[in-house]
C-alpha positions as a Markdown table, in Angstrom:
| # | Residue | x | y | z |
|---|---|---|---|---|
| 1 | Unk | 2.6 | -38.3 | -19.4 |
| 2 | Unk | 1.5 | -41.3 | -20.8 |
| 3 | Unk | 3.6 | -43.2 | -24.1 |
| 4 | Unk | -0.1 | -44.6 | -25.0 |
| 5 | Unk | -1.8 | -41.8 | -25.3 |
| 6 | Unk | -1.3 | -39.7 | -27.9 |
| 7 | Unk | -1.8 | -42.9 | -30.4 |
| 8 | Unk | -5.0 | -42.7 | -28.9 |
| 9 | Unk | -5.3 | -39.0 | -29.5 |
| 10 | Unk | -4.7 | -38.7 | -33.4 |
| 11 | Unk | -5.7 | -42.4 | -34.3 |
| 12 | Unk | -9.1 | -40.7 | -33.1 |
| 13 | Unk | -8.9 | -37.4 | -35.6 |
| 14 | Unk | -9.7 | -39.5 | -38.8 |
| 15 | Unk | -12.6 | -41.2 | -36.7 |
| 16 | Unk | -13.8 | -37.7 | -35.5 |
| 17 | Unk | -13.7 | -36.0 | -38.7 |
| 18 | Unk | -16.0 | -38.5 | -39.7 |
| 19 | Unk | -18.4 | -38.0 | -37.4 |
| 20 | Unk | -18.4 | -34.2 | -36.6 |
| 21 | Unk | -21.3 | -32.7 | -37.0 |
| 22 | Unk | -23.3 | -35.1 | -36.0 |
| 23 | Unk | -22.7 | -34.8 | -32.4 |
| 24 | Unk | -20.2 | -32.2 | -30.9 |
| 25 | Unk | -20.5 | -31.9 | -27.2 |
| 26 | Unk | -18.6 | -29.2 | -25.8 |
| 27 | Unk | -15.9 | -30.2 | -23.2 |
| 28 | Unk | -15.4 | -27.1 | -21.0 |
| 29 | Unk | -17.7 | -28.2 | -18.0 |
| 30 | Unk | -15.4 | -31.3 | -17.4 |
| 31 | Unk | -12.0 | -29.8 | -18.1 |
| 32 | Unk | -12.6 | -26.4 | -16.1 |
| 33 | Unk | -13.7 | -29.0 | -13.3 |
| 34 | Unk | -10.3 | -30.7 | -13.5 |
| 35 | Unk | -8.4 | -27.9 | -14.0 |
| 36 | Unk | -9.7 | -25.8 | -11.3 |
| 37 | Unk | -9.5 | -28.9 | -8.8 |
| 38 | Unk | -5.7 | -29.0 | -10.0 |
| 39 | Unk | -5.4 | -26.0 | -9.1 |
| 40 | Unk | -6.8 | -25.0 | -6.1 |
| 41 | Unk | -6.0 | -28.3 | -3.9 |
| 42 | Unk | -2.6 | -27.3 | -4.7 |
| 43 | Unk | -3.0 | -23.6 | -3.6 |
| 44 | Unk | -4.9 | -25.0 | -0.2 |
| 45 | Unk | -1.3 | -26.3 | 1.1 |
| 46 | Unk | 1.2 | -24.5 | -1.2 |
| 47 | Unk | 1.9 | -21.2 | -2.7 |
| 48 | Unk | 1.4 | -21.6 | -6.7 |
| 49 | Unk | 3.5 | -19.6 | -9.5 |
| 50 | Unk | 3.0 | -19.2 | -12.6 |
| 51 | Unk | 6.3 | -19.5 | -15.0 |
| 52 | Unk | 6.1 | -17.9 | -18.0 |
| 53 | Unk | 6.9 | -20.2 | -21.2 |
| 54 | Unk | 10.0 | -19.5 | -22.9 |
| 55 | Unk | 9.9 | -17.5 | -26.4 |
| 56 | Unk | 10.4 | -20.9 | -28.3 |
| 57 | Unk | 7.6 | -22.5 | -26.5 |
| 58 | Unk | 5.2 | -19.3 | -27.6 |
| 59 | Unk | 4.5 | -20.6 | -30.9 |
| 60 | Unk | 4.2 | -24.3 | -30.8 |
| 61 | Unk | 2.3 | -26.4 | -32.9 |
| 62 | Unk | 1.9 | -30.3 | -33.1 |
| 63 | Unk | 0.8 | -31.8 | -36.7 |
| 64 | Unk | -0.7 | -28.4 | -37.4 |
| 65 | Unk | -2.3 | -28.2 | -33.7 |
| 66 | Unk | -1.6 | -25.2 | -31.3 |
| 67 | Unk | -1.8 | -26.4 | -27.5 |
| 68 | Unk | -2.6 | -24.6 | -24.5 |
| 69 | Unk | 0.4 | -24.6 | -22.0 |
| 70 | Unk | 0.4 | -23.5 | -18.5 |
| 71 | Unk | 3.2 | -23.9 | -16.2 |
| 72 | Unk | 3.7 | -23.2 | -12.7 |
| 73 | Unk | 5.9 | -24.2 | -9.7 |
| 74 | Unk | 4.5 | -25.3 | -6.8 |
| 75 | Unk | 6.8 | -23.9 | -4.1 |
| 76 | Unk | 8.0 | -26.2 | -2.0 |
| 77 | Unk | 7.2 | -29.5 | -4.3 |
| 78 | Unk | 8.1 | -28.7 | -7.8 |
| 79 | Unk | 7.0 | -28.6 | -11.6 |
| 80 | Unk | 3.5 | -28.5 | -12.9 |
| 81 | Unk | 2.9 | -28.6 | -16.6 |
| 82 | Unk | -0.6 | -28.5 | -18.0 |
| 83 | Unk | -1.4 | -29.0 | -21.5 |
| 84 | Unk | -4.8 | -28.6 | -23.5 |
| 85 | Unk | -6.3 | -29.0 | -27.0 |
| 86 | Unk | -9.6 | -27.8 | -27.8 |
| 87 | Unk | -10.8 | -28.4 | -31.4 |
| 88 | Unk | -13.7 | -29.5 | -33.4 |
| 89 | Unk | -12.2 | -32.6 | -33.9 |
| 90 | Unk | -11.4 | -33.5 | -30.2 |
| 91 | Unk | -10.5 | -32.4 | -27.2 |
| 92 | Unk | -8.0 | -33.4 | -24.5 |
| 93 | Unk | -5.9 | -32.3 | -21.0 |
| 94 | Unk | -2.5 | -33.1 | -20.1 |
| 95 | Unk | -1.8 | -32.7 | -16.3 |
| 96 | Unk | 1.8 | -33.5 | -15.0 |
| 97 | Unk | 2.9 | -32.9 | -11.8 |
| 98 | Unk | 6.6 | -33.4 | -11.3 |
| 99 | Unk | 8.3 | -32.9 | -7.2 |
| 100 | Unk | 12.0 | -32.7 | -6.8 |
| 101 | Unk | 12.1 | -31.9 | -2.8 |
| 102 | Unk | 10.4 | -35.0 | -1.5 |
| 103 | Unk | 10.3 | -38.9 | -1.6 |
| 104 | Unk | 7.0 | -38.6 | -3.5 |
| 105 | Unk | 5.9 | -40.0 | -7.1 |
| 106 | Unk | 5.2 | -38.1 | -10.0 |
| 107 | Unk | 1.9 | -37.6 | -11.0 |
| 108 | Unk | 0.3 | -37.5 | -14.3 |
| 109 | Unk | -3.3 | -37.4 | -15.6 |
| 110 | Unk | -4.5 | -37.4 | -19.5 |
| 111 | Unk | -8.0 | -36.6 | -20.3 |
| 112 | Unk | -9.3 | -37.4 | -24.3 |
| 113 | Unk | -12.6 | -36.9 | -25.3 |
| 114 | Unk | -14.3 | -37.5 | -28.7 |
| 115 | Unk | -17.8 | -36.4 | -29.0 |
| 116 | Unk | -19.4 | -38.7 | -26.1 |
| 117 | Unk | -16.1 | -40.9 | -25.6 |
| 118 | Unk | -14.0 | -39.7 | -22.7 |
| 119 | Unk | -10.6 | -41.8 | -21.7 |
| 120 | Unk | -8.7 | -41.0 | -18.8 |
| 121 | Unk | -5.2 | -42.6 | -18.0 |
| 122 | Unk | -3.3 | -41.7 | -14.6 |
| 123 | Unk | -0.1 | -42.9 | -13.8 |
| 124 | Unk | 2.4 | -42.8 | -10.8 |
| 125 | Unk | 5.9 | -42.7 | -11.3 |
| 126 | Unk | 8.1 | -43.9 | -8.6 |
| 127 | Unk | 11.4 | -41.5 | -9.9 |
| 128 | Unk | 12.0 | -41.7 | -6.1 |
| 129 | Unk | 15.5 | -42.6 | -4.4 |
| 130 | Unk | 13.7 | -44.8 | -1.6 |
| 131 | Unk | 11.0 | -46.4 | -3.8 |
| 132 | Unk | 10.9 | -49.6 | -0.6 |
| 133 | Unk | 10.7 | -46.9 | 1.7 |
| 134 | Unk | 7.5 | -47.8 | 3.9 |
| 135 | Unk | 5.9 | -44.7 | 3.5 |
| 136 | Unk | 6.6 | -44.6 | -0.3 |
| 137 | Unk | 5.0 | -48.1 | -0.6 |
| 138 | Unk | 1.6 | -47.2 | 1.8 |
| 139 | Unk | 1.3 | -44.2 | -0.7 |
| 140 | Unk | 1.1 | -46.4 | -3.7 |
| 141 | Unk | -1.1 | -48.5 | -2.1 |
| 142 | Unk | -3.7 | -45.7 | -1.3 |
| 143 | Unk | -2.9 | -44.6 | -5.0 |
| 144 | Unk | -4.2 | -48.4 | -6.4 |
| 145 | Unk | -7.0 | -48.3 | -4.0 |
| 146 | Unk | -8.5 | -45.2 | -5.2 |
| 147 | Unk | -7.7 | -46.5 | -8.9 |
| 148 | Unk | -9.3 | -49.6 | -8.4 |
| 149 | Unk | -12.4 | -47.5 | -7.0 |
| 150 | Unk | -13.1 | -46.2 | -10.9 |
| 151 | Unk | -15.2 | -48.5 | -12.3 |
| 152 | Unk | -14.7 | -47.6 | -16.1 |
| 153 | Unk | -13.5 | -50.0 | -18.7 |
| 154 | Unk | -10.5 | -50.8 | -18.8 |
| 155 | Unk | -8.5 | -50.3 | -22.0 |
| 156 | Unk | -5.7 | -52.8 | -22.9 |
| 157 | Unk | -2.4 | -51.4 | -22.5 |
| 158 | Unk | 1.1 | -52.7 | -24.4 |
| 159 | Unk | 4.3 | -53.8 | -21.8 |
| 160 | Unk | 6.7 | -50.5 | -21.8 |
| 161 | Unk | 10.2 | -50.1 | -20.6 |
| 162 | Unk | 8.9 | -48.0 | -17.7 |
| 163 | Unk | 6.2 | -50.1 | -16.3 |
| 164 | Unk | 9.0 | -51.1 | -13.6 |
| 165 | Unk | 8.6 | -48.1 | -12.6 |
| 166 | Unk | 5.2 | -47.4 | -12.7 |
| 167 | Unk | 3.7 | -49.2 | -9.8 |
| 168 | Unk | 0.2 | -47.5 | -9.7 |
| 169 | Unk | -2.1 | -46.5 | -13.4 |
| 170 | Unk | -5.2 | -46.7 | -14.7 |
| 171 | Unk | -6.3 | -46.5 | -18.3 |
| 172 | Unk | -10.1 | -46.4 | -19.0 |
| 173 | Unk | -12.4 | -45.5 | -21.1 |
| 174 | Unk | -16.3 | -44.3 | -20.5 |
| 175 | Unk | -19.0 | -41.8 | -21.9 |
| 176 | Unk | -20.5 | -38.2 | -20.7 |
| 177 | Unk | -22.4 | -40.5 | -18.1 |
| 178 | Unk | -18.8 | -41.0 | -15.8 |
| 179 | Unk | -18.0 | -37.3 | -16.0 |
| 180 | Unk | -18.6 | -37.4 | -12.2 |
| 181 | Unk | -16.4 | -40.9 | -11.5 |
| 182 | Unk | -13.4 | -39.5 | -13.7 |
| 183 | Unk | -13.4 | -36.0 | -11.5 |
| 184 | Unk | -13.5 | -37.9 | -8.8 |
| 185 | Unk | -10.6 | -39.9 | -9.3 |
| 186 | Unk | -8.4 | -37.5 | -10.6 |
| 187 | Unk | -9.4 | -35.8 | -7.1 |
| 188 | Unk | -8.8 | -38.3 | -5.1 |
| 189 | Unk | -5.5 | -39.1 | -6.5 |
| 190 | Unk | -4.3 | -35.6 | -5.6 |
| 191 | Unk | -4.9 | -35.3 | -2.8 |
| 192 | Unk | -3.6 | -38.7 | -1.9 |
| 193 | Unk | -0.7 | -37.0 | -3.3 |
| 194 | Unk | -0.6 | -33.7 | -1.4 |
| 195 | Unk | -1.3 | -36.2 | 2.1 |
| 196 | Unk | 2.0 | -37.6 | 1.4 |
| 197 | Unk | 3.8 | -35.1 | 0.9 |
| 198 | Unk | 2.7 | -33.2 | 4.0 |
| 199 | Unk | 4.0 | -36.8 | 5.6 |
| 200 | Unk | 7.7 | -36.6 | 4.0 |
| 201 | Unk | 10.2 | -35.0 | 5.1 |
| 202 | Unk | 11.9 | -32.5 | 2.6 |
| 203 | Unk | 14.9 | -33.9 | 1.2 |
| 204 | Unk | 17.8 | -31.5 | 3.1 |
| 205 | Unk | 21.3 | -33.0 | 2.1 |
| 206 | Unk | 22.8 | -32.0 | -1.3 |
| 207 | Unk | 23.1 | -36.0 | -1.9 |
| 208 | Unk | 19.3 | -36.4 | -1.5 |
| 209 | Unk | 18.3 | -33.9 | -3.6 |
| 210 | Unk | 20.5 | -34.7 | -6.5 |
| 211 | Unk | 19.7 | -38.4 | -6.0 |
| 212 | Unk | 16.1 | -37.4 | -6.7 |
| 213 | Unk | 16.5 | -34.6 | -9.7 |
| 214 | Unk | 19.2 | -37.4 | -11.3 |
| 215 | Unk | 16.5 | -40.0 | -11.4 |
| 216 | Unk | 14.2 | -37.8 | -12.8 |
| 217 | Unk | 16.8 | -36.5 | -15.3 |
| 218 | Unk | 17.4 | -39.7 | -16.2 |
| 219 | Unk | 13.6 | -40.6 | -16.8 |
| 220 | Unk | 12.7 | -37.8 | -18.9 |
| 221 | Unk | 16.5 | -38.8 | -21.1 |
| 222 | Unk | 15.5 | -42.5 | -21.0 |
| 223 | Unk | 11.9 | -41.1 | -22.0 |
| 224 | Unk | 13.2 | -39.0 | -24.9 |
| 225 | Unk | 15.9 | -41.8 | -26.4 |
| 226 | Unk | 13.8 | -44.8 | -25.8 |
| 227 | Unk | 10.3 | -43.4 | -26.7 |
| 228 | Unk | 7.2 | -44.3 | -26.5 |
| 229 | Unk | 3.9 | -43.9 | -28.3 |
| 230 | Unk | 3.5 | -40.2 | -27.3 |
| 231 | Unk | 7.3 | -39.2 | -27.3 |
| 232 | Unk | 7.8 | -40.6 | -31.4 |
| 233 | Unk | 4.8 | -38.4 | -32.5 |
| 234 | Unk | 6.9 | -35.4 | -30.4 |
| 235 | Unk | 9.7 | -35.9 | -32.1 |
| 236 | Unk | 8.2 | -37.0 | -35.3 |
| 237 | Unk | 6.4 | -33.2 | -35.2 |
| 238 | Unk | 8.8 | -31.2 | -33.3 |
| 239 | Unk | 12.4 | -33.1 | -33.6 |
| 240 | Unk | 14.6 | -34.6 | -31.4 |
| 241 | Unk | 16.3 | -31.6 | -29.7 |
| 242 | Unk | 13.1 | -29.4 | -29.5 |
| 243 | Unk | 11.6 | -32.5 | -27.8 |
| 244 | Unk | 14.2 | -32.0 | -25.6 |
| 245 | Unk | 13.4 | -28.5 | -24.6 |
| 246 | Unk | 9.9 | -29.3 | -24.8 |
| 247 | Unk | 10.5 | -32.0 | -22.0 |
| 248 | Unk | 12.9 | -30.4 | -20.3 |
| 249 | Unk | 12.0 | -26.5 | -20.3 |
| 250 | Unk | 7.9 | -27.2 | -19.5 |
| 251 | Unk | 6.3 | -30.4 | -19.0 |
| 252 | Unk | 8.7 | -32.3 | -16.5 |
| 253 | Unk | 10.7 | -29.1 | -15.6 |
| 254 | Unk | 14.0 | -30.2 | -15.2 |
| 255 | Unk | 15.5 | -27.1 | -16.9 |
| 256 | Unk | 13.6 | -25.0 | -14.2 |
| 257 | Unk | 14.6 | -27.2 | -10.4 |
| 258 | Unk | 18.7 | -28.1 | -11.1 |
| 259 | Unk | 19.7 | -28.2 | -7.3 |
| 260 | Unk | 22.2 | -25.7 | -5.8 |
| 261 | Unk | 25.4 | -27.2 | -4.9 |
């Protein structure tokens, strides 16, 4: 989930309110696309659950804002988390895919639109053990190759503590008119992602799998103390420790793939 994007998201609602009612074009077409792709090239390779949210989850509200929350596991590769907000002042998608039994990144796509405005900012983690292993590298590379394949504008991006371990993101911004191109990557990133893992080998020693589910502990902590755009306004709306649950409970899912000992 990226730290720049919710200061996109409600910098945008004073703008929006503004102009509503002039032109409100509905976003359903492009975000059932997404969500459906998400989906179901999961469900080609792997069996996908839905998890029911926990009862403090039920209810939740950001700055007055109810969100849509659907999570699953993917057997076999771990969390997914998928957020949406659909209101006459904007709209936007939150996809986060988060593996714990593989060498493989983690995978997360945001989707903002404003009347004819759409941004869309993927980014691949490498909260990996091996990140120089060569198959781990010749992902990311297929990752940038697809990314550099969108031709949107690009929108300048601020230095973060976790661009060392980002090695692969685009953030970009286009109108109605790249509906098509931003589907298209999102795709295309996926299943780069689901090709890899079908090329990794599962991670079968208890040292390999806590190596991985520590390192991605220890992103979503280092997320939650050292923040980010995104993570202040979480904790700004919901507090620190129900950020915490938030984080941990549904959208990276560390609460839900603690490895047996």
């Amino acid at each position: 989930m990226n730290c720049q994007f919710f200061i996109i998201l409600f910098s945008v609602i004073f703008l929006v309110c503004r102009s509503y009612g002039k032109t409100h074009k509905p976003s359903i077409d492009l975000f059932s696309s997404i969500e459906t792709i998400g989906i179901n090239t999961l469900k080609e390779r792997y069996p996908v659950l839905e998890r029911p949210l926990p009862d403090d989850l039920k209810n939740l509200t950001l700055n007055g804002m109810a969100p849509t929350l659907k999570h699953y596991e993917v057997v076999g590769v771990g969390n997914l988390a998928i957020m949406g907000f659909d209101t006459p002042m904007f709209q936007m998608l939150t996809y986060v895919l988060t593996p714990f039994y593989k060498n493989i990144p983690l995978f997360s796509t945001d989707f903002i639109l404003n009347n004819d405005h759409r941004t869309v900012i993927n980014e691949i983690y490498s909260v990996v053990d091996k990140p120089n292993d060569k198959l781990f590298k010749k992902s990311i590379k297929e990752f940038k190759k697809n990314m550099d394949s969108c031709k949107l504008i690009d929108v300048p991006v601020q230095p973060s503590w976790y661009d060392e371990i980002r090695p692969a993101y685009i953030n970009k911004s286009g109108t109605s008119d790249d509906d098509f191109a931003i589907v298209d990557v999102f795709k295309r990133n996926l299943k780069t992602l689901v090709k890899f893992e079908k090329l990794n080998k599962y991670l079968n020693t208890v040292k390999d799998r806590v190596a991985k589910y520590d390192i991605t502990l220890n992103y979503v902590d280092r997320l939650i103390e050292s923040g980010g755009v995104s993570t202040n306004l979480f904790k700004a709306a919901l507090g620190v420790e129900k950020t915490k649950d938030f984080f941990h409970k549904f959208f990276f899912g560390t609460d839900c793939f603690k490895p047996s000992y």
